[in-house]
ZADO-1210 file (C-alpha; in nm, 4 decimals, padded with zeros to 6 digits):
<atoms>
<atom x="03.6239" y="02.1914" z="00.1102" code="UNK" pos="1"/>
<atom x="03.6701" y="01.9054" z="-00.0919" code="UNK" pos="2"/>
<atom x="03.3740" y="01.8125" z="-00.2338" code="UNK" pos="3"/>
<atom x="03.2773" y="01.4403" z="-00.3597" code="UNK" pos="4"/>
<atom x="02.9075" y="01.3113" z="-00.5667" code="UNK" pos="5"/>
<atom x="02.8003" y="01.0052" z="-00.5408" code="UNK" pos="6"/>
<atom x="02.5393" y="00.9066" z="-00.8135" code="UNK" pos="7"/>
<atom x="02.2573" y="00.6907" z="-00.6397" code="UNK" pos="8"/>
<atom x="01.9772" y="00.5081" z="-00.8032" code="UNK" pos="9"/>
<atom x="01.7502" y="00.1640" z="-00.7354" code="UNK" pos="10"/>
<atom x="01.9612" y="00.0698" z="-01.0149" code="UNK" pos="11"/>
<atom x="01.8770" y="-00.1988" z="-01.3021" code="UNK" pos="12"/>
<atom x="02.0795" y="-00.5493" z="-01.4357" code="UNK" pos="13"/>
<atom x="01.9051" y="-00.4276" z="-01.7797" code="UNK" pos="14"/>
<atom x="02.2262" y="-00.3543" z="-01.9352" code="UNK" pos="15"/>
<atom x="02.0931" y="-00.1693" z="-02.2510" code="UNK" pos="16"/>
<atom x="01.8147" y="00.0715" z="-01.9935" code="UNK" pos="17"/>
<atom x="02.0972" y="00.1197" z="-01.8022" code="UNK" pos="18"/>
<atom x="02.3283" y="00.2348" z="-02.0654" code="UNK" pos="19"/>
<atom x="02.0971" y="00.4665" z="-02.2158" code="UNK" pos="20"/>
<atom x="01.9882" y="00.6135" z="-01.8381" code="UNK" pos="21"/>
<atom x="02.1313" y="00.5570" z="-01.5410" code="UNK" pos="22"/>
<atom x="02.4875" y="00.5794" z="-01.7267" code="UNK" pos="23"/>
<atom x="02.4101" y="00.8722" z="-01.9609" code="UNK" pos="24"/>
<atom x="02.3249" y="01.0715" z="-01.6291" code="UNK" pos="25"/>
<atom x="02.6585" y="00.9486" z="-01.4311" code="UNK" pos="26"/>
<atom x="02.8358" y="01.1422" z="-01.7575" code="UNK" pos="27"/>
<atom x="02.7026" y="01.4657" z="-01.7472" code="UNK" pos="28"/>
<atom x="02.7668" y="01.4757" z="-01.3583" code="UNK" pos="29"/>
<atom x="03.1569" y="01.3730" z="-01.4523" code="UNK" pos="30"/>
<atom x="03.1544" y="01.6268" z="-01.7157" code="UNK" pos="31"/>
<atom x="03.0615" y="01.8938" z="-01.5090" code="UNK" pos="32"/>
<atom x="03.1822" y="01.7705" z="-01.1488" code="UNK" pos="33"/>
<atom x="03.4835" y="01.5691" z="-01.2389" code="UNK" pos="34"/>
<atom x="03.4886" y="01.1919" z="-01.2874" code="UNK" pos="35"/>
<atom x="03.7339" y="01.1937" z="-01.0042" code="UNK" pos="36"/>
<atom x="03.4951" y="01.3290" z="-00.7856" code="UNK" pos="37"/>
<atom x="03.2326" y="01.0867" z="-00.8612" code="UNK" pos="38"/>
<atom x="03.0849" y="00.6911" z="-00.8053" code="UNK" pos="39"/>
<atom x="02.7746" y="00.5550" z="-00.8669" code="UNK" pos="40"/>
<atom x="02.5556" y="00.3444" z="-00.5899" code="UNK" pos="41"/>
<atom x="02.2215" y="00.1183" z="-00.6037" code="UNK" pos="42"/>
<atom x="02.0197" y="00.1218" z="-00.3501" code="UNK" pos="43"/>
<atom x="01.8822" y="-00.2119" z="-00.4675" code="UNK" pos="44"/>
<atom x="02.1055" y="-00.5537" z="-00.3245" code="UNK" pos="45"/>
<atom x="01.9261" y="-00.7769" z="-00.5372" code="UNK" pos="46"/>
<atom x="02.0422" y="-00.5895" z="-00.8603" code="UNK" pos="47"/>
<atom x="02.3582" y="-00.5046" z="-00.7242" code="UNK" pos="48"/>
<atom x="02.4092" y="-00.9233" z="-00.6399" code="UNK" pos="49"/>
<atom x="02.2679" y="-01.0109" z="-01.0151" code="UNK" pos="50"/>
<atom x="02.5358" y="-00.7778" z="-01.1918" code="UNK" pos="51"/>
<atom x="02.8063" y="-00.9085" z="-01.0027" code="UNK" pos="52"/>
<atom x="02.7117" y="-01.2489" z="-01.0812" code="UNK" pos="53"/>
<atom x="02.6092" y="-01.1776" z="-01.4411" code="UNK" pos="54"/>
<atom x="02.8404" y="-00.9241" z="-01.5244" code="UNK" pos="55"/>
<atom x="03.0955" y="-00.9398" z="-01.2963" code="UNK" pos="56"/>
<atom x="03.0934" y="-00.5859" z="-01.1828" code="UNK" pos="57"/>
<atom x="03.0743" y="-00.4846" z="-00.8154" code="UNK" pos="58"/>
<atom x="02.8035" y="-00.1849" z="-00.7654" code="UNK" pos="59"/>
<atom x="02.8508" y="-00.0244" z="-00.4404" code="UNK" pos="60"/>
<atom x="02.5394" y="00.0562" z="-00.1940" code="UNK" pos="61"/>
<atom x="02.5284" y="00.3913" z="-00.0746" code="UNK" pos="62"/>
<atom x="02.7190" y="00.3151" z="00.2365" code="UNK" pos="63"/>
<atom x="03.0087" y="00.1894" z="00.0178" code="UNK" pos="64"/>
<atom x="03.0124" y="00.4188" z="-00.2095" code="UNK" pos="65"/>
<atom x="03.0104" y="00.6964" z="00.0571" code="UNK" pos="66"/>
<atom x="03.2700" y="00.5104" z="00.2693" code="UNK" pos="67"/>
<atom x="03.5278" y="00.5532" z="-00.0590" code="UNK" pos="68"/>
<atom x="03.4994" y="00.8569" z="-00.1774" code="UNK" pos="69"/>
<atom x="03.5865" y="00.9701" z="00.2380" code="UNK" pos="70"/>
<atom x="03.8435" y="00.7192" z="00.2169" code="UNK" pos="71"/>
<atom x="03.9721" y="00.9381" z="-00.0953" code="UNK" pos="72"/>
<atom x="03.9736" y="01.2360" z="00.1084" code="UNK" pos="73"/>
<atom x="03.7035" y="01.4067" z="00.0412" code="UNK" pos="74"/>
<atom x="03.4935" y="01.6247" z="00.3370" code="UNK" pos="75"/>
<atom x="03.2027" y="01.6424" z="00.1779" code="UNK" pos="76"/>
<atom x="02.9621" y="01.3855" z="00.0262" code="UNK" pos="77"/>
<atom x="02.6405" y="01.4760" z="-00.1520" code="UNK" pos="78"/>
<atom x="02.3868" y="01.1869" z="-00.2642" code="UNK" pos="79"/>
<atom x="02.2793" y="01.2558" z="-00.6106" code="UNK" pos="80"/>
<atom x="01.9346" y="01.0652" z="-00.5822" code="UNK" pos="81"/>
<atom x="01.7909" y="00.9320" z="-00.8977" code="UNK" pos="82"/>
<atom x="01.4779" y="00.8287" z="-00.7825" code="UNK" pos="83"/>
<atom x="01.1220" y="00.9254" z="-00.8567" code="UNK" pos="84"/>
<atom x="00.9613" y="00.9719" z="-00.5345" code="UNK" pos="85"/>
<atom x="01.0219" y="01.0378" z="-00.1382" code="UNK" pos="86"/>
<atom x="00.9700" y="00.6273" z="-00.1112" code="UNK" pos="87"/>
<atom x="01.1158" y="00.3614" z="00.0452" code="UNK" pos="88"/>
<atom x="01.4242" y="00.3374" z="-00.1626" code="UNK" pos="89"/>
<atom x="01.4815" y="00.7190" z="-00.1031" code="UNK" pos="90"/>
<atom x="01.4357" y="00.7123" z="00.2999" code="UNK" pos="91"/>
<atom x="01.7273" y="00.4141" z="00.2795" code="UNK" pos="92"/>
<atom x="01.9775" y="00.7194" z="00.1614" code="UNK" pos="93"/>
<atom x="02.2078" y="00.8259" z="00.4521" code="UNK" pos="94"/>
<atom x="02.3360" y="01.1918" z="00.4921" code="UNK" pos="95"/>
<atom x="02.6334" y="01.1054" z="00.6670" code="UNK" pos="96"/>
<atom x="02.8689" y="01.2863" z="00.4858" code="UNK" pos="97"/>
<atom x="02.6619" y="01.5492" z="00.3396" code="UNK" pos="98"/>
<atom x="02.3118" y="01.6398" z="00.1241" code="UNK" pos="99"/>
<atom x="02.1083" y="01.4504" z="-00.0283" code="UNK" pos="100"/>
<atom x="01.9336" y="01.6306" z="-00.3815" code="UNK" pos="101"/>
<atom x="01.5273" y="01.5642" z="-00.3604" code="UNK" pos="102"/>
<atom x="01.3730" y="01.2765" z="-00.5718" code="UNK" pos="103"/>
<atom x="01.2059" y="01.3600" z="-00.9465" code="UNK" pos="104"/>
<atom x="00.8660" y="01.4169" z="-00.8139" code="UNK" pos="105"/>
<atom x="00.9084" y="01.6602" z="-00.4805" code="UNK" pos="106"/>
<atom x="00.7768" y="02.0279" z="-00.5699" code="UNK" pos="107"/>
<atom x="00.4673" y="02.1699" z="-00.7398" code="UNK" pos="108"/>
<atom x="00.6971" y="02.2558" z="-01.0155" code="UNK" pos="109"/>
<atom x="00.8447" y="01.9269" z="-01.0954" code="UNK" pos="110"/>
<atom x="00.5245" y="01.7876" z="-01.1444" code="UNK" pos="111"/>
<atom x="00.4089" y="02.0562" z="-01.4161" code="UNK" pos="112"/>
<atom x="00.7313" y="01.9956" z="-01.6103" code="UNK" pos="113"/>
<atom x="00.6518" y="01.6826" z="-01.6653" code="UNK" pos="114"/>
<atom x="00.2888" y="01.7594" z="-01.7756" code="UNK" pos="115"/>
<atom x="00.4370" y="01.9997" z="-01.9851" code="UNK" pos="116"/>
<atom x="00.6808" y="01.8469" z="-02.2149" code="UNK" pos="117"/>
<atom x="00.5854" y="01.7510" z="-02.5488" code="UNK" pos="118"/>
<atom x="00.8020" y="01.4850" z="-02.6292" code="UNK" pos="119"/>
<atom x="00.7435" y="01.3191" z="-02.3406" code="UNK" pos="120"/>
<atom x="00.3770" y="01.3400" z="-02.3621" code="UNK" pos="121"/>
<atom x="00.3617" y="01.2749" z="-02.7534" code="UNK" pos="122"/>
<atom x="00.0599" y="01.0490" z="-02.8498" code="UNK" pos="123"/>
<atom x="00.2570" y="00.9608" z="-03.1652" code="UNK" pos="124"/>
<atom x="-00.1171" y="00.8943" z="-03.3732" code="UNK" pos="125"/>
<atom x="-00.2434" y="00.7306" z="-03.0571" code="UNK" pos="126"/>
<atom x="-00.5506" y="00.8493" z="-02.9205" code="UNK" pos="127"/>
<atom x="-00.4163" y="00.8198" z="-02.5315" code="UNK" pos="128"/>
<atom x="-00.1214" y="00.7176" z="-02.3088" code="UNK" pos="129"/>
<atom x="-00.0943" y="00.4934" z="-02.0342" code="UNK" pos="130"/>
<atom x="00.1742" y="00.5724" z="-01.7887" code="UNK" pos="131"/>
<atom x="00.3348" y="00.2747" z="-01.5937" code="UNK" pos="132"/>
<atom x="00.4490" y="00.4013" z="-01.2842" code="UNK" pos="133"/>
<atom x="00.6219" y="00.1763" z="-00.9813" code="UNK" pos="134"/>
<atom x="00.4005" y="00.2833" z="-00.6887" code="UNK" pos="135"/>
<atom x="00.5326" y="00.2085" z="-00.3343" code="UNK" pos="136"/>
<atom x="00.3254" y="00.0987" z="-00.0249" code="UNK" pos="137"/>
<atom x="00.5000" y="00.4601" z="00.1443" code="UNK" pos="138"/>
<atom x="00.2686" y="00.7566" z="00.1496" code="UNK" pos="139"/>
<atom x="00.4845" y="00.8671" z="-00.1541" code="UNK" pos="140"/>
<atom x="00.2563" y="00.6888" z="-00.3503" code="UNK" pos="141"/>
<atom x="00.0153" y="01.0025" z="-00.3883" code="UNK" pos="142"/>
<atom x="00.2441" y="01.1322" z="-00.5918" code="UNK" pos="143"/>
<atom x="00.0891" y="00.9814" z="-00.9094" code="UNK" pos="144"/>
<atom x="-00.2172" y="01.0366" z="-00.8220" code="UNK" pos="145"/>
<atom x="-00.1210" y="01.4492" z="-00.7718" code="UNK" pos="146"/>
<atom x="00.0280" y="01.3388" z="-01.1724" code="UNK" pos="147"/>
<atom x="-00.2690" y="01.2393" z="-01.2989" code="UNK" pos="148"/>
<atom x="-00.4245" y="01.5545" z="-01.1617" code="UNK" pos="149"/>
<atom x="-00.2066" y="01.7890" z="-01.2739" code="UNK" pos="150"/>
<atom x="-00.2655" y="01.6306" z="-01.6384" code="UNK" pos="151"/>
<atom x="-00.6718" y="01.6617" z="-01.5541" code="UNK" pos="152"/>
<atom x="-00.5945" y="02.0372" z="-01.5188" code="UNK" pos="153"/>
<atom x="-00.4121" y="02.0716" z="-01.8044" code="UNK" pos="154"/>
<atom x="-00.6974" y="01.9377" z="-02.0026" code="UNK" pos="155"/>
<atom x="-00.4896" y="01.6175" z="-02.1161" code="UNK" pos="156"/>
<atom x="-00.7675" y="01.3850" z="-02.0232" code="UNK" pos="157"/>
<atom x="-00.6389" y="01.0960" z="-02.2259" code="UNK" pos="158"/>
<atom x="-00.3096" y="01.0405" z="-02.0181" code="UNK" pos="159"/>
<atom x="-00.3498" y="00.7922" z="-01.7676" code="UNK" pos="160"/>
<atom x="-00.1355" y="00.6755" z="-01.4618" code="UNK" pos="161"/>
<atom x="-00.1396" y="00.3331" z="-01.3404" code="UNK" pos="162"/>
<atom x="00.1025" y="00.1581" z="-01.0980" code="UNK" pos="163"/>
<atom x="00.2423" y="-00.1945" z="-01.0672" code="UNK" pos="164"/>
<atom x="00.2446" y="-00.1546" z="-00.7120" code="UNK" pos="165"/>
<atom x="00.0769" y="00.1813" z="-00.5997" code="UNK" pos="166"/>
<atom x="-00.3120" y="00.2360" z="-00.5187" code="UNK" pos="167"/>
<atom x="-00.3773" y="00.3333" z="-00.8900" code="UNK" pos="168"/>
<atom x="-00.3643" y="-00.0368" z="-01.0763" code="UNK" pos="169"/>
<atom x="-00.3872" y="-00.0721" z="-01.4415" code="UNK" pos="170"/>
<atom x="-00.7576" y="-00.2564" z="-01.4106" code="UNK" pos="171"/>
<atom x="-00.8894" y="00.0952" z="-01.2989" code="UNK" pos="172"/>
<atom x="-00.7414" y="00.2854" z="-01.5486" code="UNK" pos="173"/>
<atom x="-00.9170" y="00.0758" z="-01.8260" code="UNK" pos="174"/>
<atom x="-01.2576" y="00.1480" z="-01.6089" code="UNK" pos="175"/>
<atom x="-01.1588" y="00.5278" z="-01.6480" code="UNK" pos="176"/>
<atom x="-01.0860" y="00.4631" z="-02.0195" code="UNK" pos="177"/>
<atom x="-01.4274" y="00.2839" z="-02.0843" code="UNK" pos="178"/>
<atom x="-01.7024" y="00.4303" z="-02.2971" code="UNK" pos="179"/>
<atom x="-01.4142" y="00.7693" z="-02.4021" code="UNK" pos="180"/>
<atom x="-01.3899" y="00.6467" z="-02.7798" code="UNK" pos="181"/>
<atom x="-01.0196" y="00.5531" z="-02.7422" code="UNK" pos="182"/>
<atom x="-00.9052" y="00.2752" z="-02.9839" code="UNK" pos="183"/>
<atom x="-00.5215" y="00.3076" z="-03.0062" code="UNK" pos="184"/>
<atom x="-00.3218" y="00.3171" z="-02.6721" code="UNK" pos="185"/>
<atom x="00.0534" y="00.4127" z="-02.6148" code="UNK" pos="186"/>
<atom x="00.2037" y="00.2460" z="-02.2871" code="UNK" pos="187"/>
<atom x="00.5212" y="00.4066" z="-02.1638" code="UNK" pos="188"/>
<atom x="00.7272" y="00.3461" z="-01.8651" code="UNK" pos="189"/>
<atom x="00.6859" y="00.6703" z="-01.6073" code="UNK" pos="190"/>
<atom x="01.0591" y="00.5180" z="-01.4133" code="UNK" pos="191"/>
<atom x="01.3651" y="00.5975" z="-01.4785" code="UNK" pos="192"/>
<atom x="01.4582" y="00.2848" z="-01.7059" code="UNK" pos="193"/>
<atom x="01.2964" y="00.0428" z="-01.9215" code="UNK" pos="194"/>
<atom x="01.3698" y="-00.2422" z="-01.7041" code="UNK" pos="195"/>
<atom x="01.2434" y="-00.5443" z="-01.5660" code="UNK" pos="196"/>
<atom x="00.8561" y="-00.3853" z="-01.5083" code="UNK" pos="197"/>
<atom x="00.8826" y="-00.1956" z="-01.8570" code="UNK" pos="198"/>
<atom x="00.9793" y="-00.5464" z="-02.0308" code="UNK" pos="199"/>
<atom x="00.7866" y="-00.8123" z="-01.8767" code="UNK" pos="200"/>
<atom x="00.4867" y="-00.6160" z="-01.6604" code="UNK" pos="201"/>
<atom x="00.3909" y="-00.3199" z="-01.9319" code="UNK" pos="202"/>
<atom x="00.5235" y="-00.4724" z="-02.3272" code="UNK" pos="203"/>
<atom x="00.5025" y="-00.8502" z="-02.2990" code="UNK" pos="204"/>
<atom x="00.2878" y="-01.0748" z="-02.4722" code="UNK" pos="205"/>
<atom x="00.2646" y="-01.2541" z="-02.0951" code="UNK" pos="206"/>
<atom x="-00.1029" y="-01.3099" z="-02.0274" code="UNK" pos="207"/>
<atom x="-00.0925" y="-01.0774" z="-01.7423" code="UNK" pos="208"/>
<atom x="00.0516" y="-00.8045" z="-01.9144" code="UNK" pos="209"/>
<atom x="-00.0867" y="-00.4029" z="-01.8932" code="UNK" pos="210"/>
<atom x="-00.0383" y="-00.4817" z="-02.2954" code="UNK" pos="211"/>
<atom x="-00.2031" y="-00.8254" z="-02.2816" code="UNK" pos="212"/>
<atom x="-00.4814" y="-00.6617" z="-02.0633" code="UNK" pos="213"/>
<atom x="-00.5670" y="-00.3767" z="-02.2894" code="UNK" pos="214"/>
<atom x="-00.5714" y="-00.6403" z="-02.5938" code="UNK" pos="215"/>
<atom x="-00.8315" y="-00.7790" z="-02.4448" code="UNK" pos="216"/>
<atom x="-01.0412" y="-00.4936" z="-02.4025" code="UNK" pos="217"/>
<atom x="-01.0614" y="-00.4310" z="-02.7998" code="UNK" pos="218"/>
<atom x="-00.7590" y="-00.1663" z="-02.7753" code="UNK" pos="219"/>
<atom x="-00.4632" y="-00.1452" z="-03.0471" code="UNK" pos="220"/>
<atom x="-00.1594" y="-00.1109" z="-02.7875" code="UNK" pos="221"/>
<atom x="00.1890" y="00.0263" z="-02.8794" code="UNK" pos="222"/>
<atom x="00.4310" y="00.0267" z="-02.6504" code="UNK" pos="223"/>
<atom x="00.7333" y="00.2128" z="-02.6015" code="UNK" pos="224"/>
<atom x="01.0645" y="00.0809" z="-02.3810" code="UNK" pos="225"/>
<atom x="01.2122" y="00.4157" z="-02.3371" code="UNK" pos="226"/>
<atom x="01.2758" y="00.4855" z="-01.9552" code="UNK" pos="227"/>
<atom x="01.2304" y="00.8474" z="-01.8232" code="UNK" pos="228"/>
<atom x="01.6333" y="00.8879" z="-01.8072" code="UNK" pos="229"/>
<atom x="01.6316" y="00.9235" z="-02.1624" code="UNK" pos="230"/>
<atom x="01.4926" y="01.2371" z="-02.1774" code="UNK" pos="231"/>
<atom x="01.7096" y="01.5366" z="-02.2084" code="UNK" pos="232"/>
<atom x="01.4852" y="01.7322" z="-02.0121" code="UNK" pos="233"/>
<atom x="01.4709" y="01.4490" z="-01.6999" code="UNK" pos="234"/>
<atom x="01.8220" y="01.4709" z="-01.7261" code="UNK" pos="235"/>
<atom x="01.8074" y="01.8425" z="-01.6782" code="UNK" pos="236"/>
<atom x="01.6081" y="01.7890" z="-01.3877" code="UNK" pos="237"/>
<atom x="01.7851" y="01.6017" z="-01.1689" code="UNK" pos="238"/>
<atom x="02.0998" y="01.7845" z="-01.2801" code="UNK" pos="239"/>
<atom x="01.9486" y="02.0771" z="-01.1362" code="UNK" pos="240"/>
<atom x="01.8696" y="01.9110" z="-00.7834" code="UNK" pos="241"/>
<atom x="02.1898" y="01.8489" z="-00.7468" code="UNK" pos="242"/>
<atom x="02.3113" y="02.1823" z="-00.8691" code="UNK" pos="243"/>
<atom x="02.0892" y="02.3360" z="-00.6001" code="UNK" pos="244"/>
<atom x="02.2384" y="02.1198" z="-00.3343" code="UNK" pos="245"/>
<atom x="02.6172" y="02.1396" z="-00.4289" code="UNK" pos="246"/>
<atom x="02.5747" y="02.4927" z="-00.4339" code="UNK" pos="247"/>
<atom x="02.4019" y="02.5299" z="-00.1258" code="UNK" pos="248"/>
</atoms>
């Protein structure tokens, strides 16, 4: 059976995060799959319309993107999902055609690799870390929350987990942080690119900013614009879900 991946993410009209992430993970699949056998779909329309525009470069959905590789003759399709959680964006993917590999953030294990790595979790002379994650309105959201746990367990009390748009904001994480003795706080991106929210939301000077914010609180903030699809071992990850559902 001929058999067809088609690389699926919200997607991002950052051209240099998406470079360095979404693209980067695209390659290893078309090393080891075949770039014959393989597009690339965002599940996002507004990014997708913004790149066209900008860029001039039609992104297909998922739909599309399924729709030509069966129009190339392949049987079966299998949905390479790039996404963090079991959210909205994820429940959008269809399994028409075939599988569908699970999000970052689906089994025990996936969340103690990620509490586990070192360079990922490096304080680089800071004296904690505050994660920006999406969040999502979707019961998926608890998935940060089981982060933040798993990192309580571990004994890494100073790394935090806020959300832009999840139950955990930013103003409760400097409650949490209040009266510990931190001074100097890294903020890093917990998404797959350094986009829009990375940029503007987490590293801006905007008034409004998680960097902003923490200024203001008597913190030293350094922040870091490197999204989680630049890690070798994220990459690894995902290229493992799909391994277990090409396989299957």
């Amino acid at each position: 059976m001929k058999k067809a991946i088609l690389v699926t993410s919200f997607g991002t009209s950052h051209r240099d995060t998406r470079e360095k992430c979404l693209d980067s993970i695209q390659r290893e699949v078309e090393e080891k799959y075949g770039s014959e056998n393989v597009e690339r779909a965002y599940t996002s329309g507004i990014i997708r319309r913004i790149i066209e525009k900008n860029e001039g470069i039609h992104i297909f959905d998922q739909k599309e993107g399924l729709k030509v590789l069966k129009d190339k003759g392949f049987e079966e399709i299998i949905t390479m999902s790039l996404h963090i959680l079991d959210g909205i964006e994820y429940s959008k993917l269809d399994d028409k055609f075939g599988k569908i590999s699970k999000p970052l953030l689906a089994d025990d294990e996936d969340f103690e690799k990620i509490v586990e790595n070192k360079e990922f979790n490096d304080l680089e002379g800071n004296d904690a870390i505050v994660f920006m994650g999406h969040g999502t309105e979707s019961e998926a959201d608890y998935a940060y929350q089981k982060l933040q746990e798993e990192y309580l367990k571990a004994g890494k009390n100073n790394i935090f987990i806020a959300t832009v748009e999840g139950k955990v904001t930013i103003k409760d994480v400097i409650e949490k942080m209040k009266g510990k003795g931190f001074r100097n706080i890294l903020l890093k991106p917990l998404m797959i690119v350094a986009g829009d929210h990375a940029k503007n939301d987490m590293s801006s000077d905007n008034e409004d900013s998680w960097k902003t914010m923490l200024k203001n609180e008597g913190y030293e903030v350094t922040s870091v614009l490197k999204g989680m699809g630049e890690y070798e071992f994220i990459r690894k990850m995902f290229m493992d879900k799909l391994e277990a559902v090409y396989l299957a």
